[in-house]
C-alpha positions, -999 to +999 in steps of 0.1 A: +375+322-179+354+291-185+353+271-219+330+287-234+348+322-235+384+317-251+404+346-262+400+331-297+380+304-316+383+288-350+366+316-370+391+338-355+418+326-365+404+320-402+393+357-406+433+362-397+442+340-422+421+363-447+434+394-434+473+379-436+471+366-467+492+378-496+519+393-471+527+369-444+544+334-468+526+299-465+554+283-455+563+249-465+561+213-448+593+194-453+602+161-443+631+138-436+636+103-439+662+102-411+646+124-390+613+096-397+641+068-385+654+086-354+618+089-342+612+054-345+597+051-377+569+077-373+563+102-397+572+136-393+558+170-410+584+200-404+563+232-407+589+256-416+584+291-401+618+297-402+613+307-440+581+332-428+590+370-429+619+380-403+625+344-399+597+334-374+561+322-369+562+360-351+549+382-381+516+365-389+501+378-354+519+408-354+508+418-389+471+409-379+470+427-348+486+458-368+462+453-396+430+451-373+443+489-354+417+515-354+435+544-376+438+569-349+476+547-343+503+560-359+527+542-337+534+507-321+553+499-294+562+464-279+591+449-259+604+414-272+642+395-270+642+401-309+616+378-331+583+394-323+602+430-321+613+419-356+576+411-365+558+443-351+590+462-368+584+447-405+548+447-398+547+482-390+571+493-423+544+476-444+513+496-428+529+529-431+536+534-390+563+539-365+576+511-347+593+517-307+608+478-294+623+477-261+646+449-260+664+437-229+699+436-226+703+400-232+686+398-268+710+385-291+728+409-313+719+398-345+681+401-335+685+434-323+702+443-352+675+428-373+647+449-355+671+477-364+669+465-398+634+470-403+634+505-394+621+501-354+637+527-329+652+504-304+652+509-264+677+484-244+669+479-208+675+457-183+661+420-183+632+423-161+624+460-169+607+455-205+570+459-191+580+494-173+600+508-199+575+501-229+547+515-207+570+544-203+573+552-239+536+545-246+530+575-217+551+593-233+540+594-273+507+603-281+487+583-307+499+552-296+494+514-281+512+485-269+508+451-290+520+425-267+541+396-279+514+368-268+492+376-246+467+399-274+436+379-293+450+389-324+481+380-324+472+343-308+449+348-340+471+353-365+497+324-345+470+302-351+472+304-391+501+282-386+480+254-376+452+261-402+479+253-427+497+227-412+461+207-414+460+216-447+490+208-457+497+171-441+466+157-438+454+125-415+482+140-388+478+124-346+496+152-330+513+182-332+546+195-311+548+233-304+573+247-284+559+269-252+571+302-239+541+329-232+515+307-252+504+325-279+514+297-310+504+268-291+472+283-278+465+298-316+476+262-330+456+246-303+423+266-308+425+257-348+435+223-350+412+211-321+380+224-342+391+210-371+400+176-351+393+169-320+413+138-318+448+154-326+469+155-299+484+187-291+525+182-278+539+215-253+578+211-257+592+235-230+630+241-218+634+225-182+647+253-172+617+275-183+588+245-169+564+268-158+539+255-183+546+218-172+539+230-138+508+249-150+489+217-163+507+195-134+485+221-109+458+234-129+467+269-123+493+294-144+526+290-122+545+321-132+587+320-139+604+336-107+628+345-125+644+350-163+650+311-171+691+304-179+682+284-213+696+290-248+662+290-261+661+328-258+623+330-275+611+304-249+622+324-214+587+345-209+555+330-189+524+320-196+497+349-202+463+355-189+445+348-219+468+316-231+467+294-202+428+286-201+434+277-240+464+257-224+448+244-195+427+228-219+435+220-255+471+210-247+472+174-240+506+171-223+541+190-214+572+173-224+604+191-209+639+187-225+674+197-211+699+226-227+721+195-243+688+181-258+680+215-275+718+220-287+722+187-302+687+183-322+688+225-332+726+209-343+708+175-360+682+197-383+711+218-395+733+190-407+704+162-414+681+188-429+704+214-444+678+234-425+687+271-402+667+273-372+666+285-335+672+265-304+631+272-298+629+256-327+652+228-317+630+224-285+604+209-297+627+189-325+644+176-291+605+163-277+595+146-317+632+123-310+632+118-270+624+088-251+593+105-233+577+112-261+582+079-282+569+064-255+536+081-252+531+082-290+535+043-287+508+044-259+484+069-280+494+047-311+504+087-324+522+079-364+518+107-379+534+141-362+536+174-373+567+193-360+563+231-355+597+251-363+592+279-350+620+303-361+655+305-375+666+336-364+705+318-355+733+343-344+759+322-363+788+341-352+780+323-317+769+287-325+760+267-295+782+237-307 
């Protein structure tokens, strides 16, 4: 795939932002004066998809991908550890279909109870058997398709609104930090906000147990997870995907990795500085805005202003991480 021919481009992500509108929530920028200290006096922009629908940045693709289905569908089936099922579930609901999630067996409860929730028939399976059995089910039900979690131009599309508001929202911004599991925010936030401004630098914050983008850009070439990453950022444990990594490979400026005890203390930090719920993913790239590698390339890139991506706030708080 060369530069020219992207998954996605600007327009494409502003026809989703058309097609969205009025059902997925413009979610709001906060900030924190703290927070502003603990980064060393730079300014930074919270975009809060933990207040979208089903708690995370998840439904804007899903309901533009379900929104752009040829009417012959009258069922969608994905397989997801709980926010994008959530997403394709609600999504679904709202255009009138039927919604099959296969969720593996380590998905937290209260997302699969959530997917549940929003009326999705629900198939467990094992950890690494999601692909098989959702192609199984899709064999098996006629008038049906598969809308992938990340790795689908309409749902990096509809990810990408994120950005398109962020922009809008906190103007004159030098970067922006995204947290990195299969791609499809960061390469949806990277394909907006780099049209818009070249010159913004886009931040991958990634678990270092789950570095397979940081070895991507380190090699060039989309390194693939060996195996299912042990980090508590259950939304962050999948691989990059085909159409994400050239996106990737190119718009995203640099990788910054943070341990399990980095993600625990800053998810920990936004809920008691900012009064705010969110996810460890969330907290990952909270963790890259306040750690040392960072700071010191923002001090290098002279990078003041930085907008914070929280991605989701789907918490099981029966099993805090603290």
């Amino acid at each position: 795939m060369t530069m020219d021919s992207y998954a996605i481009s600007l327009e494409d992500v502003q026809d989703a932002a058309k097609t969205i509108e009025g059902q997925a929530i413009v979610t709001p920028v906060m900030t924190s004066s703290t927070m502003d200290k603990m980064a060393d006096g730079r300014q930074l922009f919270f975009k809060c998809e933990n207040f979208q629908r089903v708690g995370a940045f998840k439904f804007r693709g899903a309901l533009n991908a379900i929104k752009k289905l040829d009417r012959s569908f009258s069922t969608v089936i994905t397989h997801s550890s709980g926010n994008h099922g959530q997403a394709i579930a609600l999504a679904a609901q709202v255009a009138g279909l039927t919604a099959h999630v296969v969720m593996p067996s380590n998905s937290l409860p209260v997302k699969v109870a959530a997917v549940k929730g929003y009326g999705a028939v629900v198939t467990e399976c094992g950890p690494t058997d999601r692909v098989e059995a959702a192609a199984t089910i899709e064999g098996a039900t006629p008038c049906s398709c598969q809308i992938g979690s990340y790795n689908h131009p309409h749902v990096m599309a509809g990810q990408g609104t994120v950005g398109l508001e962020l922009m809008q929202q906190a103007t004159g911004l030098d970067a922006v930090i995204v947290s990195v599991g299969g791609g499809g925010l960061i390469s949806g936030i990277a394909t907006a906000v780099k049209a818009i401004n070249p010159a913004v630098k886009i931040i991958a914050a990634e678990p270092v147990t789950a570095d397979d983008c940081f070895r991507s850009k380190q090699l060039g070439e989309r390194i693939l997870l060996k195996e299912v990453p042990d980090t508590i950022a259950d939304g962050l444990r999948t691989s990059l995907g085909t159409l994400t990594w050239p996106i990737i490979r190119d718009k995203v400026d640099v990788v910054f990795t943070v341990s399990e005890s980095d993600i625990i203390r800053s998810t920990r930090l936004v809920f008691e500085r900012m009064k705010l719920v969110i996810e460890p993913s969330a907290g990952v790239a909270v963790a890259v805005a306040l750690g040392h590698d960072f700071r010191a390339y923002a001090d290098k890139h002279d990078l003041k202003r930085i907008g914070v991506i929280l991605c989701g706030g789907n918490q099981d708080l029966d099993n805090m991480p603290w």
